[in-house]
ZADO-1210 file (C-alpha; in nm, 4 decimals, padded with zeros to 6 digits):
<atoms>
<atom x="01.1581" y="-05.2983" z="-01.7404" code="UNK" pos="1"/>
<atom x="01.4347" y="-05.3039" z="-01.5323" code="UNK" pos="2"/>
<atom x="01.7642" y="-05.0577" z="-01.6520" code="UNK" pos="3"/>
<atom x="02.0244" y="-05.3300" z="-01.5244" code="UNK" pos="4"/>
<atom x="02.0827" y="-05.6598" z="-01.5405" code="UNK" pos="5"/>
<atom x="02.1219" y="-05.7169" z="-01.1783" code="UNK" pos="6"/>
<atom x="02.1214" y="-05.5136" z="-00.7879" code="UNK" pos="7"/>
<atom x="02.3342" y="-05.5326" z="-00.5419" code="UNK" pos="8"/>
<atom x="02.1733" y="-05.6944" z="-00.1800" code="UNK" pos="9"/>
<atom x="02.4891" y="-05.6712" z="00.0310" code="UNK" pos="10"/>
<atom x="02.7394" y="-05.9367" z="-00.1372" code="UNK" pos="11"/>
<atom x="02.5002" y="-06.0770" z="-00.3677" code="UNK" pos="12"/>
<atom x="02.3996" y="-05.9335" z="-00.6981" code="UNK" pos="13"/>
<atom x="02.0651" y="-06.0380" z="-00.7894" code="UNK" pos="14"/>
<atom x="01.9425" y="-06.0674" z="-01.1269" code="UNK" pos="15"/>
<atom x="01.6658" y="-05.8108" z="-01.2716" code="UNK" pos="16"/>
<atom x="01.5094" y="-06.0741" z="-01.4995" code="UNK" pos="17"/>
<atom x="01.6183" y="-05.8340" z="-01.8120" code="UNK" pos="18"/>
<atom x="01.8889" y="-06.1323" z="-01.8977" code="UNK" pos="19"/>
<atom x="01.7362" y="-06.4741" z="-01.9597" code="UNK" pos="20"/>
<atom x="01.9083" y="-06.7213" z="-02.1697" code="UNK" pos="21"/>
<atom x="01.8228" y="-06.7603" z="-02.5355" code="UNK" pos="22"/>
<atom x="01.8280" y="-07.1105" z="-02.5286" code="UNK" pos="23"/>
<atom x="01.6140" y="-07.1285" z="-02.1089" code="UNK" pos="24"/>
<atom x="01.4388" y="-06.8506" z="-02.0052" code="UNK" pos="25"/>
<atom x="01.4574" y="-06.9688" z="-01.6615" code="UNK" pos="26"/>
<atom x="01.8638" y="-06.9438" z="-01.6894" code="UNK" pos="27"/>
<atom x="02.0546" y="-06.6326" z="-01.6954" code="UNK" pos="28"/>
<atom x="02.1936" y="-06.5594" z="-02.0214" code="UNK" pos="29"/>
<atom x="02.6115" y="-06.4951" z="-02.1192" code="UNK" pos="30"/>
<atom x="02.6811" y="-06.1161" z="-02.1878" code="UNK" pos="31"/>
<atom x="02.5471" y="-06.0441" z="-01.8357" code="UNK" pos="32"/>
<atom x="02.7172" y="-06.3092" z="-01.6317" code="UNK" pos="33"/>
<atom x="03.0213" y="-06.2250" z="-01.8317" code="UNK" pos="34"/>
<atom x="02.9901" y="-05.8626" z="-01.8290" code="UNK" pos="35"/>
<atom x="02.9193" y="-05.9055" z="-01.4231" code="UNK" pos="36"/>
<atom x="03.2114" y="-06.0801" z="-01.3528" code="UNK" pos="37"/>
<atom x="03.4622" y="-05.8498" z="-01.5428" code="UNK" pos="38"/>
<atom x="03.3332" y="-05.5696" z="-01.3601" code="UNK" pos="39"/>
<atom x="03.3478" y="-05.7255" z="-01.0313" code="UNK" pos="40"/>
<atom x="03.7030" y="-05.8213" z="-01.0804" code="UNK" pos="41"/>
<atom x="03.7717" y="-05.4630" z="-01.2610" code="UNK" pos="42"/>
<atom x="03.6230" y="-05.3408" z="-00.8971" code="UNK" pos="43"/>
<atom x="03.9667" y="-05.5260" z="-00.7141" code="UNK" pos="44"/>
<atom x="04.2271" y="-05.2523" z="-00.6327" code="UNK" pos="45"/>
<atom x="04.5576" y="-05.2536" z="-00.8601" code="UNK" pos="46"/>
<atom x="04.9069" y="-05.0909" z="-00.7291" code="UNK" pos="47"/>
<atom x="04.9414" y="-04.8964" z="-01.0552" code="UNK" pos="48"/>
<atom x="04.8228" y="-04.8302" z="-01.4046" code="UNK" pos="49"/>
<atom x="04.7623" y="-05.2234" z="-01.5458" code="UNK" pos="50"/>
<atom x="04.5765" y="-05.3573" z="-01.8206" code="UNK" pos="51"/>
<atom x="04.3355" y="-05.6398" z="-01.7640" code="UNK" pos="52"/>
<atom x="04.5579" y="-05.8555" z="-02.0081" code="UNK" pos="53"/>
<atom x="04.3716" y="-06.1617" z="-01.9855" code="UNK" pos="54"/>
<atom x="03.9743" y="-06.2682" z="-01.8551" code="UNK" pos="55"/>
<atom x="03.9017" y="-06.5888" z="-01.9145" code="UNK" pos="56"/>
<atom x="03.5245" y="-06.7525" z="-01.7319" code="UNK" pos="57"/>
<atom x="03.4777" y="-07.1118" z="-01.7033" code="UNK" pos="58"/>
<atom x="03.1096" y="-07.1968" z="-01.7019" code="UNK" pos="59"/>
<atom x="03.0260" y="-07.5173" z="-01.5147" code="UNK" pos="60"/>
<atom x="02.6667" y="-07.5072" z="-01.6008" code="UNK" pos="61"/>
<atom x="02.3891" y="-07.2849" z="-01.7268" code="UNK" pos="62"/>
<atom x="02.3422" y="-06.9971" z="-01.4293" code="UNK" pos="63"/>
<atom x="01.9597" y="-07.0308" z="-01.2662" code="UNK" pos="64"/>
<atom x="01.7750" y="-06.7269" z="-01.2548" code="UNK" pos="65"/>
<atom x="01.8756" y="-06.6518" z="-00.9118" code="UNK" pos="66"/>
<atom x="02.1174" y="-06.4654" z="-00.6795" code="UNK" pos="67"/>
<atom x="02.4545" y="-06.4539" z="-00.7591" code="UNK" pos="68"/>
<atom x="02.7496" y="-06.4617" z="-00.4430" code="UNK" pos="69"/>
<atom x="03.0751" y="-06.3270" z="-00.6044" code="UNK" pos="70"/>
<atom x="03.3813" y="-06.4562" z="-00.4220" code="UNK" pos="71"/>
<atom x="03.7211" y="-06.3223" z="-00.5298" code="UNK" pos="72"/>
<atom x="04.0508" y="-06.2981" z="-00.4117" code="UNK" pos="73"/>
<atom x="04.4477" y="-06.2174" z="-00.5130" code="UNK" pos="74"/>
<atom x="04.6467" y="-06.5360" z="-00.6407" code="UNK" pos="75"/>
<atom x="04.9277" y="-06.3201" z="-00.7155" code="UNK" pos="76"/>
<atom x="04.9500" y="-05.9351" z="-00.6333" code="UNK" pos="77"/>
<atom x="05.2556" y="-05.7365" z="-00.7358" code="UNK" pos="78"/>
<atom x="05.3861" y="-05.4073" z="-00.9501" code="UNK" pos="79"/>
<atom x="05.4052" y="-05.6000" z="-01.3100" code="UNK" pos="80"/>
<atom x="05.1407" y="-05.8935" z="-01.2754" code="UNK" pos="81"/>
<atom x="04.8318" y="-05.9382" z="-01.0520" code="UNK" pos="82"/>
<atom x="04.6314" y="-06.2219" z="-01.1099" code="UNK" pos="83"/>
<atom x="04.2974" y="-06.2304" z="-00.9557" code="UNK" pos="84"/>
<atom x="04.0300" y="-06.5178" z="-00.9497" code="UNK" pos="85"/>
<atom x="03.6506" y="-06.5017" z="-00.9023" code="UNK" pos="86"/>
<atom x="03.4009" y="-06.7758" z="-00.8280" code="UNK" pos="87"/>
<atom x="03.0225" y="-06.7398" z="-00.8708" code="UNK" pos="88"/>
<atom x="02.7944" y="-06.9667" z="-00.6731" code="UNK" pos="89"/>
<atom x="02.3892" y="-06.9748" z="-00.6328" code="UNK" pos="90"/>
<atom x="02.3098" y="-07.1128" z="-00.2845" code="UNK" pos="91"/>
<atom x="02.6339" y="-07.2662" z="-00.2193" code="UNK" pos="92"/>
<atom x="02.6905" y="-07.3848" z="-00.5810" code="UNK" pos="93"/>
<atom x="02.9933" y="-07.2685" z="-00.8102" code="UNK" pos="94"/>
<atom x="02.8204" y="-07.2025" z="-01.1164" code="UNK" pos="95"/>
<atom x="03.1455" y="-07.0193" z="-01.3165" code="UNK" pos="96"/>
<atom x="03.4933" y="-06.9737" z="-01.2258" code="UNK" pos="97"/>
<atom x="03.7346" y="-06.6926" z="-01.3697" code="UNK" pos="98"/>
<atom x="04.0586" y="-06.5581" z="-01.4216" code="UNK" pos="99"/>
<atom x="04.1784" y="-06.1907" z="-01.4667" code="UNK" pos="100"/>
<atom x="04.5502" y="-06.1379" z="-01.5511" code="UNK" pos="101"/>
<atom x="04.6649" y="-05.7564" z="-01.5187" code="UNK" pos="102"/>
<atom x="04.9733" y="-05.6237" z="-01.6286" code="UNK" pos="103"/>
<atom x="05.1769" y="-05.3005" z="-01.5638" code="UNK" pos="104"/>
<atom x="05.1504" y="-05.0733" z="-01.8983" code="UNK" pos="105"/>
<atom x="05.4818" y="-04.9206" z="-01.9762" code="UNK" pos="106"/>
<atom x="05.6411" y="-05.0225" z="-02.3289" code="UNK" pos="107"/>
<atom x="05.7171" y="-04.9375" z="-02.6819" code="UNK" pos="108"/>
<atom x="05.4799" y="-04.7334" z="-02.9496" code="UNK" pos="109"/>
<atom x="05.1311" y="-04.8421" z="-03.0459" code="UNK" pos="110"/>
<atom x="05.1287" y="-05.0712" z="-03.3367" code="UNK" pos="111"/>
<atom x="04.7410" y="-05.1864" z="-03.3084" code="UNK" pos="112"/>
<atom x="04.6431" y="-05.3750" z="-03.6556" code="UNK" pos="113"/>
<atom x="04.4015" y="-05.1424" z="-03.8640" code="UNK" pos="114"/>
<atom x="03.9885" y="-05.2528" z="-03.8130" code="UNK" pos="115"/>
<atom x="03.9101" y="-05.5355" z="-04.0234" code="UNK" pos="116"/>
<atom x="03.5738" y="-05.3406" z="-04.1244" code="UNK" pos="117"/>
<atom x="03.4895" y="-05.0128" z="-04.1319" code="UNK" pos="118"/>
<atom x="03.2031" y="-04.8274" z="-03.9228" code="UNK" pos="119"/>
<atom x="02.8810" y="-04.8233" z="-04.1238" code="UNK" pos="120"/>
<atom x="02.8291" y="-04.4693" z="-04.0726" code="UNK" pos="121"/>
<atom x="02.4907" y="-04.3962" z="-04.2121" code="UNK" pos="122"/>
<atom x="02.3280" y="-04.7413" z="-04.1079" code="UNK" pos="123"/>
<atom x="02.0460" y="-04.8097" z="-03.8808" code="UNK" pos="124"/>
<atom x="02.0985" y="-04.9910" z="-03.5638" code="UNK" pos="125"/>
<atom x="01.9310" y="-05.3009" z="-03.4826" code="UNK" pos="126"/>
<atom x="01.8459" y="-05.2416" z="-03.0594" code="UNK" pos="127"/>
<atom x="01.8471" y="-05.5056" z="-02.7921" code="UNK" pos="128"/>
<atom x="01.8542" y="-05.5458" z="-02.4051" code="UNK" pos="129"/>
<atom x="02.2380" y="-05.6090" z="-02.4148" code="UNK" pos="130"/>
<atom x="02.3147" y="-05.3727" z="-02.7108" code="UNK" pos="131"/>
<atom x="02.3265" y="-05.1938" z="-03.0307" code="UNK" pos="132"/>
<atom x="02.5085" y="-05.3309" z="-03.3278" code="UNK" pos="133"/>
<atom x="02.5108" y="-05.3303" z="-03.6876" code="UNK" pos="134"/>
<atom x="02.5394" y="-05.6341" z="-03.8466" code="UNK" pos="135"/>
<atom x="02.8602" y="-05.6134" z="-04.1901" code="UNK" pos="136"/>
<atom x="02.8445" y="-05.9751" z="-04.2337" code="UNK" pos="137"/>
<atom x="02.7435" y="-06.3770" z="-04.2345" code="UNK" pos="138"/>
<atom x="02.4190" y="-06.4702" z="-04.0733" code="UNK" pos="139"/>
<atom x="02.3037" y="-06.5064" z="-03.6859" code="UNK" pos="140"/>
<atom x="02.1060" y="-06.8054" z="-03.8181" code="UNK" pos="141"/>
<atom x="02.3459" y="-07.0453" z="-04.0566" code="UNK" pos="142"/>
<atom x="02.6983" y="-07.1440" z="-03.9544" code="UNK" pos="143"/>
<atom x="02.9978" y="-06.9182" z="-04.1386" code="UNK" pos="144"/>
<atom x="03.2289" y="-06.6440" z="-04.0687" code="UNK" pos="145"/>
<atom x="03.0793" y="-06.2776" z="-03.9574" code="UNK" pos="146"/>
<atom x="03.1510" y="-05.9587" z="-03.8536" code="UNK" pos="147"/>
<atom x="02.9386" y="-05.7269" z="-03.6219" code="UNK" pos="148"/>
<atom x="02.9909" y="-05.3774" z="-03.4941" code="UNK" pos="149"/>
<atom x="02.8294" y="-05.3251" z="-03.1565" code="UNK" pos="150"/>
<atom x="02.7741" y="-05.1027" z="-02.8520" code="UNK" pos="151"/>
<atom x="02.6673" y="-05.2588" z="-02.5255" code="UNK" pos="152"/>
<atom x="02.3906" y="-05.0389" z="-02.3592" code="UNK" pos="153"/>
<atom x="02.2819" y="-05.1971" z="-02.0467" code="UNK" pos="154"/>
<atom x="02.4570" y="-05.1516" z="-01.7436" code="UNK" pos="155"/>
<atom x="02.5239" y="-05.4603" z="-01.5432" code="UNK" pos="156"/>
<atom x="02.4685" y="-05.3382" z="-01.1953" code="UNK" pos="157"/>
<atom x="02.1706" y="-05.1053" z="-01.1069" code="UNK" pos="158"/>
<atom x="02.3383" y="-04.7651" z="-01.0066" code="UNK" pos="159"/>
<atom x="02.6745" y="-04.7901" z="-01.1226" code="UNK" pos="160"/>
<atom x="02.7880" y="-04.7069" z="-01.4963" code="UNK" pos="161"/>
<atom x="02.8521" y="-04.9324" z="-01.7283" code="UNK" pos="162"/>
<atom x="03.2173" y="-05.0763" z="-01.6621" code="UNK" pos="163"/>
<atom x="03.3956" y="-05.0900" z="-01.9746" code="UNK" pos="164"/>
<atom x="03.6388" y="-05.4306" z="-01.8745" code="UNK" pos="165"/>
<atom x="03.2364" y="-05.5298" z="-01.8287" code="UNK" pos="166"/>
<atom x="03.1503" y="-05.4181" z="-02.1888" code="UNK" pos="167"/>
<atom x="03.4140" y="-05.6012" z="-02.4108" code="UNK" pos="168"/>
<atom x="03.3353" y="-05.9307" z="-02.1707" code="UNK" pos="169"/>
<atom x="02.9886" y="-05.9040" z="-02.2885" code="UNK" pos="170"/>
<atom x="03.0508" y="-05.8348" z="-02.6020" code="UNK" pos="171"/>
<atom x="03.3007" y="-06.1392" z="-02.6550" code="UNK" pos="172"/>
<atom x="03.0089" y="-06.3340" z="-02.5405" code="UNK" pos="173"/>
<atom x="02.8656" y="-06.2825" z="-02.8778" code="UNK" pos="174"/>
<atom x="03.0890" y="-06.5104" z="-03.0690" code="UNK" pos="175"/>
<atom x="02.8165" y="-06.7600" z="-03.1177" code="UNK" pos="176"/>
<atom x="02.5879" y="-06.5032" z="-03.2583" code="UNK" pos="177"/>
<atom x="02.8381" y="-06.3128" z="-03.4810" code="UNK" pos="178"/>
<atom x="02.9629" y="-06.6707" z="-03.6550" code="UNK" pos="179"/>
<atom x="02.7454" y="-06.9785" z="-03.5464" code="UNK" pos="180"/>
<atom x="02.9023" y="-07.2789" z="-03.5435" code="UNK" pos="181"/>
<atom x="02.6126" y="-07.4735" z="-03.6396" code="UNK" pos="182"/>
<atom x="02.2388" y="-07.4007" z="-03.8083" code="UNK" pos="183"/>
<atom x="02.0781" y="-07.2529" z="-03.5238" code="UNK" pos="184"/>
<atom x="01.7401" y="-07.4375" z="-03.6795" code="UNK" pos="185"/>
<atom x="01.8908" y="-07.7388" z="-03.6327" code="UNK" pos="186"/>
<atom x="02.1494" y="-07.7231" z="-03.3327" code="UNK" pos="187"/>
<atom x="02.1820" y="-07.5653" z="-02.9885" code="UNK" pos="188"/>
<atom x="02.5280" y="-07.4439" z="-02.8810" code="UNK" pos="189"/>
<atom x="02.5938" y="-07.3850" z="-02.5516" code="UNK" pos="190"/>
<atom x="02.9512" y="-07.1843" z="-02.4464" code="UNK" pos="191"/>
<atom x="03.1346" y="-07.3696" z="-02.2181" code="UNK" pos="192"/>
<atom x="03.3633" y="-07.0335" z="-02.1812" code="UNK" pos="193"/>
<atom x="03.4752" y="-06.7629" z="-02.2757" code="UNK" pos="194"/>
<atom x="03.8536" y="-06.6344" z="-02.3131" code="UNK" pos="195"/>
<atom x="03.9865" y="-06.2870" z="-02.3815" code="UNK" pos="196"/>
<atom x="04.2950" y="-06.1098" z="-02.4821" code="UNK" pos="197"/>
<atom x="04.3816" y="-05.7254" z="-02.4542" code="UNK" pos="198"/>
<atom x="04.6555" y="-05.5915" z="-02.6219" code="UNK" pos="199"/>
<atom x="04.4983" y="-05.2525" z="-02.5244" code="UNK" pos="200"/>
<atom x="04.1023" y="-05.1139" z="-02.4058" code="UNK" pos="201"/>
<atom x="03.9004" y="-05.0434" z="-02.6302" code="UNK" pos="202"/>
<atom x="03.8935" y="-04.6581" z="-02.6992" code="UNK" pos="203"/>
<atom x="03.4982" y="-04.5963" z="-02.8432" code="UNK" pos="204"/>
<atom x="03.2152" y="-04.7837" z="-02.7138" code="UNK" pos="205"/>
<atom x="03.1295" y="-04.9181" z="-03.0682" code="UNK" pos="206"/>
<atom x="03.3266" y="-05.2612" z="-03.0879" code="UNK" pos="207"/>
<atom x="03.4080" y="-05.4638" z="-03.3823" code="UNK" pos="208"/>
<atom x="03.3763" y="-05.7951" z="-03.3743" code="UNK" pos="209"/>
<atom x="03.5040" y="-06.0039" z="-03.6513" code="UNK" pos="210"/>
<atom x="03.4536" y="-06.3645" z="-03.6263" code="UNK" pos="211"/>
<atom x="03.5056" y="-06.7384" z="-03.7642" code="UNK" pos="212"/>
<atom x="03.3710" y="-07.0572" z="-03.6132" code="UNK" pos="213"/>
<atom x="03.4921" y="-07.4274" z="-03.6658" code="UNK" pos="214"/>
<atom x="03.3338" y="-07.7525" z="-03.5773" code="UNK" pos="215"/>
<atom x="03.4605" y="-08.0872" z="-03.6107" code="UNK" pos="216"/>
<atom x="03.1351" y="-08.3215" z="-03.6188" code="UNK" pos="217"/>
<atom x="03.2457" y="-08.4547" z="-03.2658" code="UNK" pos="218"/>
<atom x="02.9605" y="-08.2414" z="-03.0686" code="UNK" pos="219"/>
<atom x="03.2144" y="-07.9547" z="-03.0019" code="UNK" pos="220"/>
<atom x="03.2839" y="-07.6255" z="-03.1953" code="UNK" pos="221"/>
<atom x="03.5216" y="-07.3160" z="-03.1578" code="UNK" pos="222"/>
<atom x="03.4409" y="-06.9263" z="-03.2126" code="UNK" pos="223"/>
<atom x="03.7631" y="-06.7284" z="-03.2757" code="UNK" pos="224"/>
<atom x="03.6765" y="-06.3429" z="-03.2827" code="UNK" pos="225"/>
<atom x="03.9000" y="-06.0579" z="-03.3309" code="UNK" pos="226"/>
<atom x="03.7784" y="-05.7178" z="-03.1263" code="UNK" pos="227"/>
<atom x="03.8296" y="-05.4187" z="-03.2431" code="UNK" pos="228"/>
<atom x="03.7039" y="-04.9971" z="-03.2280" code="UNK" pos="229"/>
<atom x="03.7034" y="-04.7300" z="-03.4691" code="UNK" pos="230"/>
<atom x="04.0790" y="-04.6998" z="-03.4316" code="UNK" pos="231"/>
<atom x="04.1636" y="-05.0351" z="-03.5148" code="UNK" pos="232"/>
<atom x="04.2013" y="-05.3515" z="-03.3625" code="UNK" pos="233"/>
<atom x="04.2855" y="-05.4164" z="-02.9700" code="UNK" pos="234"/>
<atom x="04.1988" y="-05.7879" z="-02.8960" code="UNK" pos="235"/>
<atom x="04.0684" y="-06.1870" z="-02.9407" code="UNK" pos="236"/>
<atom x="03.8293" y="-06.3762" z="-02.8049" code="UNK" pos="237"/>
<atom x="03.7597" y="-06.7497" z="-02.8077" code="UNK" pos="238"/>
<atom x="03.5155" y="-06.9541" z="-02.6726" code="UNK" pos="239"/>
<atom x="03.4914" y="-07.3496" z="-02.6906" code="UNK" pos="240"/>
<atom x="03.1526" y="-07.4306" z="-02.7789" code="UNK" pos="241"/>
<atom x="02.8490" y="-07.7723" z="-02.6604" code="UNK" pos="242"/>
<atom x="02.6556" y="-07.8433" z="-02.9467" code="UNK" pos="243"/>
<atom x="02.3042" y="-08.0472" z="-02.9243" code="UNK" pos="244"/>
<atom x="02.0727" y="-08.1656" z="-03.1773" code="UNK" pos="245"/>
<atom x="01.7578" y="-07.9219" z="-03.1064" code="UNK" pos="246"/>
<atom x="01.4864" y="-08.1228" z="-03.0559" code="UNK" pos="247"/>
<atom x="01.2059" y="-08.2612" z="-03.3101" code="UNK" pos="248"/>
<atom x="00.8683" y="-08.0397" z="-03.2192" code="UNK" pos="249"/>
</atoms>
């Protein structure tokens, strides 16, 4: 088994197979195209210290399992703000589209909100491919609010450590799994993104992830999840949400 979810052949990054989609196996699945494309926009030089304020990924369709051509450039580049924009295509197609917002960090005292959960110490952790986590609350399986701690293990790109921008965008990925907007028996639910907030990085790799979900009974849902570390909490991540019947077998 592969160690990373994809390698780099010149400008493409091509995926390892250790990634599938839980709902396709032939598709790649969210925390790696997520954590891929925060670490490829992490990569873009900055003019100072800045904090990658905002990442938000638009995802036109479920990613084949297939190389990946990263295209990015500067919409705005300056001292305070830089906004940078990244489009992912397979063989000429724009599969996802994102946006990363960093700003210049220089401002009052720290006033992060304490955790919402504490750090189950003397638990065992449940291992997979993406990560480690420990699960404090609701269910993976029936719809409800949930919290998780995890620690994303997998580096994205073969040879290179694991980017921590890279890590919290996987990990926000997870909103679906922390607090499912539906009974995953019953429903598919696909993200159509995802959107992040930083007010600061996260400062241990074990991540918090406290989460609610909401659906309307109009074929759409939201996941709201606040992020946090040992230290407390640091940011929020949404994602807007395609549900589906599952089908009869």
């Amino acid at each position: 088994m592969s160690e990373a979810f994809f390698t780099r052949d010149g400008d493409r990054y091509v995926p390892t197979g250790l990634g599938p989609s839980f709902w396709d196996p032939t598709k790649q699945g969210g925390g790696p195209i997520c954590g891929l494309v925060a670490q490829v926009l992490d990569g873009i030089p900055m003019p100072g210290p800045m904090l990658p304020m905002r990442l938000t990924l638009d995802i036109y369709g479920a990613v084949p399992m297939a190389p990946l051509t990263a295209r990015t450039r500067l919409l705005r580049d300056g001292k305070r703000i830089q906004l940078a924009e990244l489009e992912l295509d397979v063989e000429g197609r724009t599969y996802a589209r994102a946006t990363m917002l960093r700003v210049r960090t220089e401002g009052p005292e720290d006033r992060s909100e304490p955790r919402t959960h504490a750090f189950p110490e003397n638990a065992q952790a449940v291992r997979r491919v993406l990560a480690e986590s420990f699960r404090i609350s609701g269910s993976a399986e029936e719809p409800g609010s949930g919290a998780v701690w995890l620690r994303v293990v997998t580096p994205m790109i073969a040879g290179e450590p694991l980017n921590l921008l890279a890590g919290v965008a996987a990990a926000a990925d997870w909103g679906t799994t922390v607090s499912p907007p539906a009974s995953l028996n019953e429903w598919t639910y696909a993200n159509l993104d995802v959107s992040i907030h930083l007010a600061r990085m996260p400062r241990t790799d074990w991540m918090l992830l406290d989460a609610t979900s909401e659906v309307a009974g109009n074929g759409t849902g939201m996941v709201t999840m606040r992020m946090g570390d040992r230290q407390g909490m640091f940011g929020i991540a949404h994602q807007a949400v395609f549900l589906n019947p599952r089908q009869s077998v």
